[in-house]
N, CA, C and O of each residue as an XYZ file, in Angstrom:
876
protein
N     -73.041    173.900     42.410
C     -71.928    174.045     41.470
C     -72.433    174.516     40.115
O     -73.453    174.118     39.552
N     -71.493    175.499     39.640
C     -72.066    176.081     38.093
C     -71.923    174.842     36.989
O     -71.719    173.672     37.314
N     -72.040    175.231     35.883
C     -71.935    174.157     34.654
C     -70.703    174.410     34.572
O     -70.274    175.465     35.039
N     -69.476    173.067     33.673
C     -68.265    173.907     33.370
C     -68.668    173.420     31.889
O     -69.237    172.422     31.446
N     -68.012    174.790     31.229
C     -67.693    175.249     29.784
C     -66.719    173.784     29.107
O     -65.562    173.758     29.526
N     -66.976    173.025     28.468
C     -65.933    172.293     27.338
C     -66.046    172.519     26.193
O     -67.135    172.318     25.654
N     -65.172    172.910     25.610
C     -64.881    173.566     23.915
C     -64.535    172.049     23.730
O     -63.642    171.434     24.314
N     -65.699    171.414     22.503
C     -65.256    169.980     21.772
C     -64.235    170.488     20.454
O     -63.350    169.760     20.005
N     -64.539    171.895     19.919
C     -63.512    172.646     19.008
C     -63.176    173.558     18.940
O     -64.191    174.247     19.039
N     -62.091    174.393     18.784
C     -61.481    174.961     19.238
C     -60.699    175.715     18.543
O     -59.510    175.414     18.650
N     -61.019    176.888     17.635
C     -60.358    177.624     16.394
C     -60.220    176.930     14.772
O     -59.321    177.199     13.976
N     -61.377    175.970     14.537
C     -61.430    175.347     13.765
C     -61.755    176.089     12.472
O     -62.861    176.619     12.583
N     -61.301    176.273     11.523
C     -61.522    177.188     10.179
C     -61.209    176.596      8.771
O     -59.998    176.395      8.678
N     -61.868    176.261      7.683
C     -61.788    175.288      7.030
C     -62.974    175.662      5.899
O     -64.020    176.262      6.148
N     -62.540    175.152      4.591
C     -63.437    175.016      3.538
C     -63.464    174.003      2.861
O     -62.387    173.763      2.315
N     -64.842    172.791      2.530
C     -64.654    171.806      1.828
C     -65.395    171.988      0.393
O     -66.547    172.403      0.273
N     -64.589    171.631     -0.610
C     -64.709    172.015     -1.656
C     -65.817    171.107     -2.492
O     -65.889    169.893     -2.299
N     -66.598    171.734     -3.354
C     -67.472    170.423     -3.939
C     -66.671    169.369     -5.459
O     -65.976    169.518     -6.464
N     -67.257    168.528     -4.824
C     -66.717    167.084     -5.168
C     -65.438    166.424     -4.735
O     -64.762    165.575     -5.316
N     -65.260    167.040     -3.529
C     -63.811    166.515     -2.394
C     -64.006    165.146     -1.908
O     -65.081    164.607     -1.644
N     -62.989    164.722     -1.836
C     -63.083    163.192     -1.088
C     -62.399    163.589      0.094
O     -61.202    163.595     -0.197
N     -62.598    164.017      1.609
C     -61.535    164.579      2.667
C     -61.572    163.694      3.619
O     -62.740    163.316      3.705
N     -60.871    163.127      4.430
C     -60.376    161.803      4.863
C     -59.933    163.194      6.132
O     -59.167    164.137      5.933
N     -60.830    162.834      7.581
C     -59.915    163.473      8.907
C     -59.758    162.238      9.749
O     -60.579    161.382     10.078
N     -58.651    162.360      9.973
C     -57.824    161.772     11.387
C     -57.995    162.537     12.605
O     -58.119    163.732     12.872
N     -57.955    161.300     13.345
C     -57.359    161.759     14.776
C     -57.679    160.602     16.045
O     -58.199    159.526     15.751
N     -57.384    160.873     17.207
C     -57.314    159.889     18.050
C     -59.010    160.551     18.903
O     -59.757    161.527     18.836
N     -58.889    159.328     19.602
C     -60.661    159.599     20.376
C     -60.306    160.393     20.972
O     -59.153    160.537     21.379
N     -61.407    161.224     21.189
C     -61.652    162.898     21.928
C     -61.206    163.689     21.425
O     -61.085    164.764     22.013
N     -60.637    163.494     19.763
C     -59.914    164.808     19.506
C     -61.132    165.931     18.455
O     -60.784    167.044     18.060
N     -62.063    165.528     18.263
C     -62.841    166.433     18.120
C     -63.735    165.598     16.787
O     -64.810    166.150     16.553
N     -63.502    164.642     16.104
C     -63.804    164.294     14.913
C     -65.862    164.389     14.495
O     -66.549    164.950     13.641
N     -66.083    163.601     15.527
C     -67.178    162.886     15.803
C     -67.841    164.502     15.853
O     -68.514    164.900     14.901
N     -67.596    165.324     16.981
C     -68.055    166.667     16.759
C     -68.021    167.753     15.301
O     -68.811    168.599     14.882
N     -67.239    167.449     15.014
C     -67.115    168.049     13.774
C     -68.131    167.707     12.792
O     -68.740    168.607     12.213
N     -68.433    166.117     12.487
C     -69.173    165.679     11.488
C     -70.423    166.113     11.884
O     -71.281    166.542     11.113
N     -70.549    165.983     13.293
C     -72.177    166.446     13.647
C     -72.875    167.817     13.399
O     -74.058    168.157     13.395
N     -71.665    168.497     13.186
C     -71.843    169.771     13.061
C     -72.584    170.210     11.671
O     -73.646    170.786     11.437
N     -71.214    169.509     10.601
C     -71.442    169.767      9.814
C     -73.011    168.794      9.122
O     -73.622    169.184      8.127
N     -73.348    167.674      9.833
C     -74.621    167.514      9.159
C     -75.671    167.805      9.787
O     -76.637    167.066      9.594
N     -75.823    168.960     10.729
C     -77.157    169.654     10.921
C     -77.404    168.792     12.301
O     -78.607    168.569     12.435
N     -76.543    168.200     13.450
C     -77.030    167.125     13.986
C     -77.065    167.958     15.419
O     -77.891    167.766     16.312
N     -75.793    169.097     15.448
C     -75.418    169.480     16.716
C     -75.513    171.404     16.216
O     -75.899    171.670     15.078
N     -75.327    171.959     16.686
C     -75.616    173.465     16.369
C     -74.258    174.040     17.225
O     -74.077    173.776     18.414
N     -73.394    174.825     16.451
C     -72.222    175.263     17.410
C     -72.826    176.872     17.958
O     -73.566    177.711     17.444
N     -72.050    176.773     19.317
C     -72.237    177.618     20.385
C     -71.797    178.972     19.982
O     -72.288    180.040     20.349
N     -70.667    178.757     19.067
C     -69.845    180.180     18.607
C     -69.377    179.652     17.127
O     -69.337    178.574     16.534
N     -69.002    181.197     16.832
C     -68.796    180.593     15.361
C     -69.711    181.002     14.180
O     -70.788    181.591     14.277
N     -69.011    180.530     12.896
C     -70.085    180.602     11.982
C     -69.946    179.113     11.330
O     -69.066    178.402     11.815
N     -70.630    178.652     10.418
C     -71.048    177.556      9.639
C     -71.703    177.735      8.391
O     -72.932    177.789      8.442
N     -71.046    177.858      7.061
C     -72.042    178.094      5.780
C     -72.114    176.518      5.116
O     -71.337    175.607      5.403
N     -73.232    176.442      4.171
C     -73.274    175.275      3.457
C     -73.863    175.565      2.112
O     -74.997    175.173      1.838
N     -72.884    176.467      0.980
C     -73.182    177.157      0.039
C     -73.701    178.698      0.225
O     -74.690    179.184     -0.324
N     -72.790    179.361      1.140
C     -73.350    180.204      1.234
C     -74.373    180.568      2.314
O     -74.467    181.641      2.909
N     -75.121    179.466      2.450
C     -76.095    179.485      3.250
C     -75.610    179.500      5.137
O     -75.040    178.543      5.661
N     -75.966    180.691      5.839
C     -75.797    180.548      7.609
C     -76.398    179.287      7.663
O     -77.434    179.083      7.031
N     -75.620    177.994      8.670
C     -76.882    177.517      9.725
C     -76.565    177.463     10.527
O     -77.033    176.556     11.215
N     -75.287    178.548     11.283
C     -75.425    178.399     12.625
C     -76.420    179.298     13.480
O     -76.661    179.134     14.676
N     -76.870    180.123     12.782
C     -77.922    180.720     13.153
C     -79.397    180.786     12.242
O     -80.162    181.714     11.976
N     -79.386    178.836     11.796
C     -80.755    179.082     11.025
C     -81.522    178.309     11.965
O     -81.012    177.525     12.765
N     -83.205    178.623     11.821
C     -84.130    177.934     12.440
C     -84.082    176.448     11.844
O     -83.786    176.054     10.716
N     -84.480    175.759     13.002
C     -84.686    173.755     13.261
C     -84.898    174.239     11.494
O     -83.940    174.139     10.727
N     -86.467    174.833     10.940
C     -87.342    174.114      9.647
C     -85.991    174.067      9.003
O     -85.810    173.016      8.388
N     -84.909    174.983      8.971
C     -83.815    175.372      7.867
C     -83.129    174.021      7.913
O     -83.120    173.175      7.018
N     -82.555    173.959      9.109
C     -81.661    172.234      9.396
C     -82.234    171.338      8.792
O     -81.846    170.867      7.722
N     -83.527    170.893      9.597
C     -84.393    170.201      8.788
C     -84.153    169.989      7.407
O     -83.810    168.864      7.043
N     -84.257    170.713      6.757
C     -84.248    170.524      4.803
C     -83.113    170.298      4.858
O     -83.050    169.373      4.049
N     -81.625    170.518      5.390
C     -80.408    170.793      4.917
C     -80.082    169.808      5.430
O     -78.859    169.707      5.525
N     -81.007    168.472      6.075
C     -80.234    167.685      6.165
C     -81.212    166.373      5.834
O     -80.754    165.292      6.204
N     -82.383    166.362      5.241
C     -82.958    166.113      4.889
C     -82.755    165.547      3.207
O     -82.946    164.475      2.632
N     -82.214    167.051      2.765
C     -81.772    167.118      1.027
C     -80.083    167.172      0.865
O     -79.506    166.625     -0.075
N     -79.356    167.958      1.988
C     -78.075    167.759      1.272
C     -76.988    166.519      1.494
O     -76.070    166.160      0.757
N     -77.467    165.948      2.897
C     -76.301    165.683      3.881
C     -77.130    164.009      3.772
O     -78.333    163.752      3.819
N     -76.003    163.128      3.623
C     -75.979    161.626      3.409
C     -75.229    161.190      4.711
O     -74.157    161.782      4.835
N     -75.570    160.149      5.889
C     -74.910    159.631      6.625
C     -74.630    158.481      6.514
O     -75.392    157.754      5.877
N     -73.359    157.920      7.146
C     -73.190    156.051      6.982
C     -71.958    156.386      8.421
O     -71.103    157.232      8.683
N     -72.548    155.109      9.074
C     -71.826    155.309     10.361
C     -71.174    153.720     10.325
O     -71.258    152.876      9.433
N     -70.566    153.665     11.510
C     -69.926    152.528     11.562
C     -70.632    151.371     11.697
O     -70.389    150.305     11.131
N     -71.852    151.699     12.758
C     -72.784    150.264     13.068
C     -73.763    150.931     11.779
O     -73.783    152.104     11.408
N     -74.571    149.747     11.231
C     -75.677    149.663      9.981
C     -76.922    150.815     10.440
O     -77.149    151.827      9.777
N     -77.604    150.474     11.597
C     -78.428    151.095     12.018
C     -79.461    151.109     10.976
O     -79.869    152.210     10.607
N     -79.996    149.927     10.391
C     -80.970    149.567      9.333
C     -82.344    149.061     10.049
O     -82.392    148.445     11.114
N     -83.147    149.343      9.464
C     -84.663    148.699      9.684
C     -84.660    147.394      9.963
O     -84.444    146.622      9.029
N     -84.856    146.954     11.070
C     -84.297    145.339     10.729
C     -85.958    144.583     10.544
O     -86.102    143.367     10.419
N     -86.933    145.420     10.558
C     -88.166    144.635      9.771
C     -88.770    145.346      8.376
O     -89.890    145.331      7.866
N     -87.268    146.088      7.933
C     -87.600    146.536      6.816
C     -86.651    145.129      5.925
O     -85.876    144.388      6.529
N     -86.960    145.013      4.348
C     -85.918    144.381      3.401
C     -84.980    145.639      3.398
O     -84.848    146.579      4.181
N     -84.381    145.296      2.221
C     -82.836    145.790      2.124
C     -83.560    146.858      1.422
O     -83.717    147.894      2.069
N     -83.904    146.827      0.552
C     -84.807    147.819     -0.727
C     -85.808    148.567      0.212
O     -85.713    149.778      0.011
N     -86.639    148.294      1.068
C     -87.178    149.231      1.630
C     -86.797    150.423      2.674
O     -87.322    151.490      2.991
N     -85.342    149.542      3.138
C     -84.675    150.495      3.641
C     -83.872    151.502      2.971
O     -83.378    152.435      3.604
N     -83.693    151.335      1.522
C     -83.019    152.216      0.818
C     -84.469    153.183      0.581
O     -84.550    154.328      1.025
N     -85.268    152.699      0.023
C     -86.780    153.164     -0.509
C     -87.055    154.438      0.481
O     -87.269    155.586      0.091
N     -86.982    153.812      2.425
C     -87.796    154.843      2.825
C     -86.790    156.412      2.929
O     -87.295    157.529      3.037
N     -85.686    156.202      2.881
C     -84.617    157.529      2.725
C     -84.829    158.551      1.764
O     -84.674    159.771      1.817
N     -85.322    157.573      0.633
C     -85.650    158.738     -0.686
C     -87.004    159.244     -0.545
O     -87.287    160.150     -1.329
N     -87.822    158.912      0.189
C     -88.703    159.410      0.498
C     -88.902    161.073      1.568
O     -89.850    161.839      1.737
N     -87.929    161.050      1.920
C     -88.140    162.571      2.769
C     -86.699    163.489      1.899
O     -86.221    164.454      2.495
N     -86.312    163.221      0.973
C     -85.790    164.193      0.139
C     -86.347    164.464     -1.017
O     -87.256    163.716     -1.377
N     -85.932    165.646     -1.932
C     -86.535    165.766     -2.753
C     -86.144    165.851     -4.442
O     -86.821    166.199     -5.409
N     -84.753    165.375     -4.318
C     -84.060    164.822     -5.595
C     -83.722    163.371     -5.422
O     -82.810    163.124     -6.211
N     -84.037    162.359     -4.776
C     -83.769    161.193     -4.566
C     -82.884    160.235     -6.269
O     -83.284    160.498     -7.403
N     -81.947    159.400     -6.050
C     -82.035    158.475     -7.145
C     -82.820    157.112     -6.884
O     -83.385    156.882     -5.815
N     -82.802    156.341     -7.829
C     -83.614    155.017     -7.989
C     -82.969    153.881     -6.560
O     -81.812    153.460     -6.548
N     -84.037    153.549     -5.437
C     -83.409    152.718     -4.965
C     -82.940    151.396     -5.340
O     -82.076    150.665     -4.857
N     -83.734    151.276     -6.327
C     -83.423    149.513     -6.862
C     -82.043    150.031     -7.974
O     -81.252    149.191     -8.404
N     -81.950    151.279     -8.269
C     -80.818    151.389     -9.067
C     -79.761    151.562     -8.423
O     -78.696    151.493     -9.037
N     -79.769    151.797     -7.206
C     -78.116    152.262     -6.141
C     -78.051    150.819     -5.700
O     -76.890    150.412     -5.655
N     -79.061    149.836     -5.326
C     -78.491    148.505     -4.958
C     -77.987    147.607     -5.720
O     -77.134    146.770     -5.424
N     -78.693    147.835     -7.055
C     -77.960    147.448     -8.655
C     -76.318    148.123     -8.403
O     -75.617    147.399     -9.110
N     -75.631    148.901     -7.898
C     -75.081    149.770     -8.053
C     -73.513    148.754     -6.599
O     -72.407    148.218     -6.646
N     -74.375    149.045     -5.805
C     -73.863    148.186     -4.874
C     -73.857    146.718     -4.484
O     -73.807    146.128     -3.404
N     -73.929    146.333     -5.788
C     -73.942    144.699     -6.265
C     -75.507    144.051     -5.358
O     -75.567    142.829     -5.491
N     -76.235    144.403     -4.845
C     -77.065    143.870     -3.864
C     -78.812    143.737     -4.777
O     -79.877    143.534     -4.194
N     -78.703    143.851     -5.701
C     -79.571    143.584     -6.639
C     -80.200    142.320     -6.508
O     -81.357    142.705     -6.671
N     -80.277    141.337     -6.369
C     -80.691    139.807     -5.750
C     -80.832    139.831     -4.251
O     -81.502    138.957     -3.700
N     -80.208    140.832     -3.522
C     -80.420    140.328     -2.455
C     -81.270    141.678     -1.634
O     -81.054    142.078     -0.490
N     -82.449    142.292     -2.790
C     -82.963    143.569     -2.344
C     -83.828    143.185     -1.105
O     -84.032    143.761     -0.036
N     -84.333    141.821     -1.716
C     -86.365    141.425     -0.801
C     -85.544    140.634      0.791
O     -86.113    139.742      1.419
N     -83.798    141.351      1.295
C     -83.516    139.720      2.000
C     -84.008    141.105      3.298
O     -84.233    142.260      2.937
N     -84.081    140.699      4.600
C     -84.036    141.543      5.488
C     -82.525    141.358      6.796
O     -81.848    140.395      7.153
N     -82.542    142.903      7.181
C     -81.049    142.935      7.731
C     -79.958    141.252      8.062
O     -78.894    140.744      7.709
N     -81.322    140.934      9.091
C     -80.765    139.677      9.845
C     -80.494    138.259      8.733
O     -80.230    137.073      8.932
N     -80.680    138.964      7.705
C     -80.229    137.928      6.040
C     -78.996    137.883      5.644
O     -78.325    136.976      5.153
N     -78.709    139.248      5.983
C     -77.447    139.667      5.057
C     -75.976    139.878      6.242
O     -75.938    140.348      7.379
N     -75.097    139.404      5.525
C     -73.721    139.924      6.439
C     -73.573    141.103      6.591
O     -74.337    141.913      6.066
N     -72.542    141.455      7.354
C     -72.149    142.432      8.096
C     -71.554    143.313      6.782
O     -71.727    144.526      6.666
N     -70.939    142.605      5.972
C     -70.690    143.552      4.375
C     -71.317    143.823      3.998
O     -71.283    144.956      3.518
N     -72.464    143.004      3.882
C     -74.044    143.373      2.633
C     -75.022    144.495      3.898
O     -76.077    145.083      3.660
N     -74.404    144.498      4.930
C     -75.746    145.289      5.711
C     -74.944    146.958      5.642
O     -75.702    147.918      5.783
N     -73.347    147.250      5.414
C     -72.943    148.323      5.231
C     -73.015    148.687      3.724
O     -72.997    149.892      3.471
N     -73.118    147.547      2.373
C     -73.320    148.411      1.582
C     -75.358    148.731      0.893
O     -75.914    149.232     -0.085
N     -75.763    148.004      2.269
C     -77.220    148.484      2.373
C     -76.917    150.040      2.740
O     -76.945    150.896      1.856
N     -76.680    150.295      3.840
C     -76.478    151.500      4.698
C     -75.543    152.948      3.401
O     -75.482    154.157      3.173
N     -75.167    151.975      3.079
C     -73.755    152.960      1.583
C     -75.282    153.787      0.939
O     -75.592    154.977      1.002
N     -76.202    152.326      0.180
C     -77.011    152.501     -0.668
C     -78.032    153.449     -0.238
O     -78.420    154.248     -1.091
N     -78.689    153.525      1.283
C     -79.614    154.503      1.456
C     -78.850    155.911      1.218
O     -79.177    156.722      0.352
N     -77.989    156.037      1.953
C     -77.139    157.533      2.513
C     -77.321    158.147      0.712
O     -77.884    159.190      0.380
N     -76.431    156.787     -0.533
C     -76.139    157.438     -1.649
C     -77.683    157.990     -2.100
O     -77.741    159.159     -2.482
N     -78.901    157.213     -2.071
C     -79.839    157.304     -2.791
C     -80.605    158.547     -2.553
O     -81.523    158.875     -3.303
N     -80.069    159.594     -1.008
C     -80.536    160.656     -1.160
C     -80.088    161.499     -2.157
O     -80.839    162.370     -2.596
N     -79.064    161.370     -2.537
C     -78.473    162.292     -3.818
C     -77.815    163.285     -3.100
O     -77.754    164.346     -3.721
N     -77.290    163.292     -1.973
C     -77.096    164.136     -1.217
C     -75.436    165.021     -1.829
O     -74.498    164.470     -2.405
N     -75.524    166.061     -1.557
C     -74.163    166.814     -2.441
C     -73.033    166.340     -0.911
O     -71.854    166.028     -1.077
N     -73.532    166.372      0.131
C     -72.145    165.956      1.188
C     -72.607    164.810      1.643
O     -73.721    164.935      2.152
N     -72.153    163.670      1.657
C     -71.797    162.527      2.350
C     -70.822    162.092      3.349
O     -69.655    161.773      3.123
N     -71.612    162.117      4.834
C     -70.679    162.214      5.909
C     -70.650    160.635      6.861
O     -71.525    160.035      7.485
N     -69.361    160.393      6.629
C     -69.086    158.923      7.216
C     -68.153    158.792      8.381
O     -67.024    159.152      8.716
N     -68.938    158.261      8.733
C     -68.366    158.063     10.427
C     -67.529    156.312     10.759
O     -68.122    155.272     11.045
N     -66.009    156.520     10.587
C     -65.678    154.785     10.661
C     -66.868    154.018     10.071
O     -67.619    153.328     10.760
N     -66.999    154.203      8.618
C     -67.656    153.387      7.592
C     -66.742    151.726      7.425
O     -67.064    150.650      6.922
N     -65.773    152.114      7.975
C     -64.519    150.649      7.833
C     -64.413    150.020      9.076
O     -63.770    149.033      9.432
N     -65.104    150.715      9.620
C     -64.456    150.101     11.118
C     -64.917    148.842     11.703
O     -64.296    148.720     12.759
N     -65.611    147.958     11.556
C     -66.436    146.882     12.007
C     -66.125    146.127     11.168
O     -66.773    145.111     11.419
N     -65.370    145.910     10.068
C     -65.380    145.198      8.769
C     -64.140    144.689      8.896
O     -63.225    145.153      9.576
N     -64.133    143.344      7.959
C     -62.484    143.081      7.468
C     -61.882    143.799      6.442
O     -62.538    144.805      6.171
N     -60.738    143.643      5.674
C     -60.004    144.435      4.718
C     -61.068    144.226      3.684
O     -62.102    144.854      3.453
N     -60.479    143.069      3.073
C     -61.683    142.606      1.872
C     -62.941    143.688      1.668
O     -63.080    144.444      0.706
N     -63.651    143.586      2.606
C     -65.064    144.374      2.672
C     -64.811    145.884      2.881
O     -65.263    146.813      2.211
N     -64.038    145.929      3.892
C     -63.699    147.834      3.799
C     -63.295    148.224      2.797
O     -63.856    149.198      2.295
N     -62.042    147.538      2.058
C     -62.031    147.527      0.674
C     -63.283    148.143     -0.347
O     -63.374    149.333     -0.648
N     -64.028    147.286     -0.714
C     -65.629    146.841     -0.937
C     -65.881    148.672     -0.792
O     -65.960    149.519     -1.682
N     -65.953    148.801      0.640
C     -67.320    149.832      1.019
C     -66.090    151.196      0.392
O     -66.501    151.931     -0.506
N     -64.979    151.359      0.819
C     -64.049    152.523      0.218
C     -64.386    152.563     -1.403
O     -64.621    153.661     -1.905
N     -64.402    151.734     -1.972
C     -64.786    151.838     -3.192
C     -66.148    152.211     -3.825
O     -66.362    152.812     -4.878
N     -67.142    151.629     -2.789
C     -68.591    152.325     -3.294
C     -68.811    153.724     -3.383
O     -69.455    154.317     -4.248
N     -67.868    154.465     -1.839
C     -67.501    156.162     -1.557
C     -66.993    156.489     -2.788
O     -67.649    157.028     -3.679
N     -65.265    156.019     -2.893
C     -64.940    156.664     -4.071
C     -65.579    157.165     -5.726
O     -65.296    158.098     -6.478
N     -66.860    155.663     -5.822
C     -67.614    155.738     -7.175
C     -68.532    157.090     -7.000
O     -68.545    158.068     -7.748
N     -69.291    156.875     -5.813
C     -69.948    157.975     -5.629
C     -69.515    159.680     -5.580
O     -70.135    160.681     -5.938
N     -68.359    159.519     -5.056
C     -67.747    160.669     -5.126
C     -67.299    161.235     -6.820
O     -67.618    162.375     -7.158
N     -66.768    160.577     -7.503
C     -66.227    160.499     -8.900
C     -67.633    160.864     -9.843
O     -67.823    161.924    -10.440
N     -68.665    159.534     -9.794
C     -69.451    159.408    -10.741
C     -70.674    161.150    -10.243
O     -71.340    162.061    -10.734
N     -70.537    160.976     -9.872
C     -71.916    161.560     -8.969
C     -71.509    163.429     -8.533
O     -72.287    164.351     -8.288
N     -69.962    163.406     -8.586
C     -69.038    164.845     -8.412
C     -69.899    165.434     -6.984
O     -70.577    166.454     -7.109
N     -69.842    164.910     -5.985
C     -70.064    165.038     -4.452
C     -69.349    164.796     -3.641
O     -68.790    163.702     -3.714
N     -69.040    165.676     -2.522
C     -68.493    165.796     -1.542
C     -68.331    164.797     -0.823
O     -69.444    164.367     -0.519
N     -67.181    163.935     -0.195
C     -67.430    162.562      0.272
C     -66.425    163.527      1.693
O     -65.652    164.465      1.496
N     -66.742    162.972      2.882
C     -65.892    163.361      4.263
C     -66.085    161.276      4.891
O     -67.002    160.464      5.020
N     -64.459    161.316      5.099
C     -64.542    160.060      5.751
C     -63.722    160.377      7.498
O     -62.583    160.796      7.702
N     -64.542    160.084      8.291
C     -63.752    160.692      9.870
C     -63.023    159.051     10.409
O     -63.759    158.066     10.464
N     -62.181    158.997     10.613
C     -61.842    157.358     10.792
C     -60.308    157.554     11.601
O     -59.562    158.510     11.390
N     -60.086    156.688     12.347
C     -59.190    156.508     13.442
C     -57.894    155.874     11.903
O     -56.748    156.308     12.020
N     -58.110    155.153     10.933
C     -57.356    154.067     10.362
C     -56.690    155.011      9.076
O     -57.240    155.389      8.042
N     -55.391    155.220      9.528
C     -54.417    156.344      8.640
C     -54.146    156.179      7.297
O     -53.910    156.997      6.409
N     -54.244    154.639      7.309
C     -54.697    154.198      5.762
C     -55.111    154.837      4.558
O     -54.588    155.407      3.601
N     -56.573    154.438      5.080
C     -57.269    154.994      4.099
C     -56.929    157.122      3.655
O     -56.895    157.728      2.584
N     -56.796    157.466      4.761
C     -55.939    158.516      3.915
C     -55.099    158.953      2.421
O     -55.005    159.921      1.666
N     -54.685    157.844      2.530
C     -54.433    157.805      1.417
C     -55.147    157.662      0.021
O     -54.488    157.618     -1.018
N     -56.036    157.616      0.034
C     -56.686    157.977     -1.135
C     -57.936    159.298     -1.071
O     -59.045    159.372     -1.599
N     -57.517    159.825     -0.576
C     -58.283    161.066     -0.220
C     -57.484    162.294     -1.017
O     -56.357    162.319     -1.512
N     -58.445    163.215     -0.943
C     -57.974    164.382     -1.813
C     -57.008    165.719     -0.975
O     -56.231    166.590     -1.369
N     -57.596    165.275      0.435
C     -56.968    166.323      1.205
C     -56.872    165.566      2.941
O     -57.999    165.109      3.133
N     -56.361    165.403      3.667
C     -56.077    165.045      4.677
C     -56.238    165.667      5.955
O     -55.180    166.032      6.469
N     -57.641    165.957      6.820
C     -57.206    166.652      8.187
C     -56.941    166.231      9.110
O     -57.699    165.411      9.627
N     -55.869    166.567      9.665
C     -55.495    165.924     11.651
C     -55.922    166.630     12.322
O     -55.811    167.854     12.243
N     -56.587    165.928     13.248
C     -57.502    166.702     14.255
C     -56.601    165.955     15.887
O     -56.364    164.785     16.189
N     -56.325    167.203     16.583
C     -55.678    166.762     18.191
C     -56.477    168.166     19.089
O     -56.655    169.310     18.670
N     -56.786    167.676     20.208
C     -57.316    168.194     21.124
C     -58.168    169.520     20.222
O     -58.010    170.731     20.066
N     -58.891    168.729     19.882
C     -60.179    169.734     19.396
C     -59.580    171.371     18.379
O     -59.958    172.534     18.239
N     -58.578    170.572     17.938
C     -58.515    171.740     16.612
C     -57.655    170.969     15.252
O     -57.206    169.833     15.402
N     -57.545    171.462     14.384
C     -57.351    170.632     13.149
C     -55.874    171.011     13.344
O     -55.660    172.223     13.312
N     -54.836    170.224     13.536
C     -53.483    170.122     13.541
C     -52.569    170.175     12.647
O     -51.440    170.598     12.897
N     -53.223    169.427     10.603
C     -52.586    169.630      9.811
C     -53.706    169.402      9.159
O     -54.772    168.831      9.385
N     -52.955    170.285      7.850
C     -54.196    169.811      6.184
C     -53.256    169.424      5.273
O     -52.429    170.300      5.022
N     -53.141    168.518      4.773
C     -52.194    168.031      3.857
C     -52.890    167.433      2.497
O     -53.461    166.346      2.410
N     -52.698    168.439      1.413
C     -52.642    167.570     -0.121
C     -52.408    166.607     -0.692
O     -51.209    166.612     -0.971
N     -53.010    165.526     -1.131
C     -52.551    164.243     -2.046
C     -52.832    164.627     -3.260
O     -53.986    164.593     -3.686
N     -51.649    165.108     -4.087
C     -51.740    165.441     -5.530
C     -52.053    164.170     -6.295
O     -52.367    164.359     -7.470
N     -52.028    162.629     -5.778
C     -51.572    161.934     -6.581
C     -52.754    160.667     -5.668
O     -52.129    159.925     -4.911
N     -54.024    160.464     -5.704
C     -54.397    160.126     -3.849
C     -54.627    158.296     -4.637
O     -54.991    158.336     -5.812
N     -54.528    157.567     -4.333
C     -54.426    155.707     -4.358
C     -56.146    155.486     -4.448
O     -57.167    155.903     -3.901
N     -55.750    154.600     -5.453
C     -56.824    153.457     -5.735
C     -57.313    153.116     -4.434
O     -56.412    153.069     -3.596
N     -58.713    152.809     -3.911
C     -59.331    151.933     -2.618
C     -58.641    150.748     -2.788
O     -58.085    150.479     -1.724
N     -58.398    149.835     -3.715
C     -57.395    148.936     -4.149
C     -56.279    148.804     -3.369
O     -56.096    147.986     -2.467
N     -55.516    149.693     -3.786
C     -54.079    149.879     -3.504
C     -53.897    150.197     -1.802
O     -52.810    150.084     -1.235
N     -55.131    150.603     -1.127
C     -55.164    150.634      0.505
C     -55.471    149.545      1.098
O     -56.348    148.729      0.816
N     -54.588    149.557      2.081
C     -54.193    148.225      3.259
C     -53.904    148.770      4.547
O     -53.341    149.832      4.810
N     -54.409    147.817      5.388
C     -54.217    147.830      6.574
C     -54.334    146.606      7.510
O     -54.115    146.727      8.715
């Protein structure tokens, strides 16, 4: 039997602007998870083009990806996926180490209230303090796009709360690209632009002239 062909996307065309906060929806399998991978150097599309300032990488060599995701592109996923025989600080520490504009790690955990609790290691800290560990590495690359994968999803309100707000500072203070991919329609609402994603193509783009406090979101 031959291979069969699956398109994960499917006429997808789109520009994210720098210092956007863009919030995509959609239900599982509709393409989200592919999309983010794309865009941080993780997966290489088959067809198509892909710029990141200008820059091709759908047709750049690994070394090119490499740097471009190395220096531009910040991840935070839903599970922590932290050093768990690293402290909290060394796990922010070793991230800034393979980029090459890094900020201060003891200053992003200052940042993310976790300042006392730099020397604790994963299995120390809650499930809140181990995502805004995970917030703190992604931010401390300095990265111009920050790509989050259900950053809320494992958490209670209170704390998703918490972590929506560390994004938003970063996005504001810092004037960087924030992408949040998340099943929870909510948080949409405080986003700058809105994509729906259904069967592997973007379904709507919708404007928030006016987008809500992390505060003011509930679910």
């Amino acid at each position: 039997m031959g291979q069969v062909r699956v398109d994960a996307l499917k006429r997808v065309s789109f520009e994210i602007y720098q210092g956007e906060f863009v919030v995509v929806l959609g239900p599982s399998g509709s393409g989200k998870s592919t999309l983010l991978n794309l865009m941080g150097g993780m997966d290489q599309v088959s067809e198509g083009e892909l710029f990141y300032q200008g820059m091709p990488l759908h047709n750049a060599e690994e070394s090119v990806i490499t740097r471009y995701r190395r220096n531009a592109v910040g991840f935070i996923f839903q599970f922590y996926n932290l050093m768990p025989n690293l402290t909290a600080y060394e796990n922010v520490e070793l991230a800034t180490e393979i980029t090459t504009n890094p900020l201060s790690a003891a200053g992003v955990l200052a940042e993310v209230g976790l300042a006392e609790r730099a020397n604790h290691f994963p299995a120390q800290l809650s499930g809140g303090e181990q995502q805004r560990v995970a917030v703190a590495r992604a931010v401390a690359k300095n990265p111009e796009l920050l790509l989050c994968d259900e950053p809320t999803g494992a958490l209670d309100l209170s704390t998703g709360i918490q972590i929506l707000k560390l994004l938003r500072n970063f996005n504001i203070k810092y004037q960087k690209t924030v992408m949040v991919i998340t099943h929870n329609a909510s948080i949409a609402d405080m986003a700058d632009r809105v994509f729906r994603m259904k069967d592997g193509e973007i379904d709507s783009i919708r404007v928030i002239d006016q987008p809500k406090a992390p505060e003011e979101v509930s679910w």
